[in-house]
C-alpha positions as CSV (number, residue, x, y, z in Angstrom):
1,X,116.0,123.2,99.6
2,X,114.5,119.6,98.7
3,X,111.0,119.3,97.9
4,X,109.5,116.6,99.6
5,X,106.0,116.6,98.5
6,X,102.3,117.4,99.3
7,X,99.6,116.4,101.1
8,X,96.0,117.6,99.1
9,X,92.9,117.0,101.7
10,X,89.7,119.1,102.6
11,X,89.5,121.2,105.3
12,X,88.3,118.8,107.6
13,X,90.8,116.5,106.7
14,X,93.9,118.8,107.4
15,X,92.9,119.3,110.8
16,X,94.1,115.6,111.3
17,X,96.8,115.6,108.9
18,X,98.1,118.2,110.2
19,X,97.9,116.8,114.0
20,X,99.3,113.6,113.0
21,X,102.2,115.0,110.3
22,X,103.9,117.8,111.8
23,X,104.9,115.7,115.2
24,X,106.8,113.1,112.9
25,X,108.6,115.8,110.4
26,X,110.3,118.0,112.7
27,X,110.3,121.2,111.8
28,X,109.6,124.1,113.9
29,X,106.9,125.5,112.6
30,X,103.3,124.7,110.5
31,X,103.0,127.5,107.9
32,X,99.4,128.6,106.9
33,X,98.0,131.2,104.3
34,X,95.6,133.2,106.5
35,X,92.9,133.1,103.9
36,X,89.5,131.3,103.4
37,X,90.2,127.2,105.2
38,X,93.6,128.3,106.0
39,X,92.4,130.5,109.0
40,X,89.9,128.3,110.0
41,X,93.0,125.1,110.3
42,X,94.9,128.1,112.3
43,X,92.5,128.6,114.5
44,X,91.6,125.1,115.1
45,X,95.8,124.6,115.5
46,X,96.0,127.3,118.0
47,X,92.6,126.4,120.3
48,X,92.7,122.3,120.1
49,X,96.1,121.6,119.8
50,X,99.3,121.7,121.9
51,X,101.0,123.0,118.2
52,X,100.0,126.4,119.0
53,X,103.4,128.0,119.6
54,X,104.5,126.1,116.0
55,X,101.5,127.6,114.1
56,X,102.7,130.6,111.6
57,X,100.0,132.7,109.9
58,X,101.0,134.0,107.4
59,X,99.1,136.6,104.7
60,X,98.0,136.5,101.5
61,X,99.6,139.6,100.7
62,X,99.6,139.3,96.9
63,X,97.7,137.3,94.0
64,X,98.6,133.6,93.4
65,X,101.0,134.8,90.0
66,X,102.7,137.2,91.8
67,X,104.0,135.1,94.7
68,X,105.0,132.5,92.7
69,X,107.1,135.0,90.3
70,X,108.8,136.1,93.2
71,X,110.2,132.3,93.5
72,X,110.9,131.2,90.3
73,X,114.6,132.5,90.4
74,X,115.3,129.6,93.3
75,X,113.6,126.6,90.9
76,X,116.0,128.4,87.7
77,X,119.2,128.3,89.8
78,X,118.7,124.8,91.7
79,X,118.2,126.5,94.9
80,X,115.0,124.5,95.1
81,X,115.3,120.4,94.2
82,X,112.5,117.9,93.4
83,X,113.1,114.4,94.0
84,X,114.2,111.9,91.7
85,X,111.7,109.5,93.1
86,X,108.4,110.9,94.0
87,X,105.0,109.5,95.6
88,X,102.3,109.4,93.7
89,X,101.5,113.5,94.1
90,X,104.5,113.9,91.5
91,X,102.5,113.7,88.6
92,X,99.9,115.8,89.1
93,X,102.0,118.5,90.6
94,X,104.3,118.7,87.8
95,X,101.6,118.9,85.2
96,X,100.4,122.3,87.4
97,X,104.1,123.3,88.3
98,X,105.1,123.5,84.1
99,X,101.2,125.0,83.1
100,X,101.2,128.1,85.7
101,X,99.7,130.4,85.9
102,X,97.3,128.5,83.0
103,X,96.8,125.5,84.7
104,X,93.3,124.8,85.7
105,X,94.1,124.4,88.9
106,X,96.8,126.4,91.0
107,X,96.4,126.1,94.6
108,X,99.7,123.3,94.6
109,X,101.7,126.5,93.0
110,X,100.3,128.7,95.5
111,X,100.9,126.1,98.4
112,X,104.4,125.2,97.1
113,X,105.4,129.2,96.0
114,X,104.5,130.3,100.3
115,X,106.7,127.1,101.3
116,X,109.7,128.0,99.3
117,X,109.3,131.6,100.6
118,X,108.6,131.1,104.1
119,X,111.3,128.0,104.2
120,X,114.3,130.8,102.3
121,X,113.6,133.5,104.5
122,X,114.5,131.1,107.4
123,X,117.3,129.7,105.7
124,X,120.6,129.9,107.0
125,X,122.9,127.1,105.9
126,X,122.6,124.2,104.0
127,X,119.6,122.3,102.2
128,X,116.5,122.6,103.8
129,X,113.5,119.7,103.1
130,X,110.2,121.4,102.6
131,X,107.0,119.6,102.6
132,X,103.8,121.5,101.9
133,X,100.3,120.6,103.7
């Protein structure tokens, strides 16, 4: 699995990153936390778009710590690679990546910790590139 990166916008701006990303990545599907602005961007995705087949809600069945416990193992073992030359979101995500859960700020974690899990359930062979919205 190879981290590609993130994209960190408000709500009204991930209606149109989302539009215009997820035609040129091709994957098969937009993953979204069904929770506060995340339903909103699934409704939205669903209603406006022609993505709506592609749109996956998924819950926030558990706190922020928890889910991101449950994905540490595929960071420990290398399951999970970060680039060796990364954009300019690098720096910022690293700092919260090696502070959680005491980071000031953990919605990248959060963001990042539903991608790897959504991404390895699907998994079936080989690497698979992740990037988180």
């Amino acid at each position: 699995m190879f981290f590609s990166g993130f994209f960190i916008k408000k709500v009204d701006g991930l209606f149109n990153i989302t539009t215009t990303q997820y035609p040129r990545c091709g994957y098969p599907s937009v993953v979204i936390e069904d929770a506060s602005s995340g339903t909103q961007l699934i409704q939205h995705l669903k209603t406006v778009t022609k993505y709506n087949r592609h749109v996956k809600a998924i819950p926030a069945d558990m706190d922020k710590v928890t889910r991101f416990a449950g994905i540490t193992v595929y960071i420990e073992n290398g399951t999970v690679l970060f680039p060796s030359v990364a954009g300019p979101w690098w720096a910022d995500f690293r700092a919260e990546l090696l502070t959680f859960p005491s980071s000031t700020f953990k919605d990248q974690c959060d963001a990042f910790a539903h991608g790897v899990k959504y991404a390895w359930s699907r998994a079936k062979y080989g690497p698979i590139r992740v990037d988180i919205i």
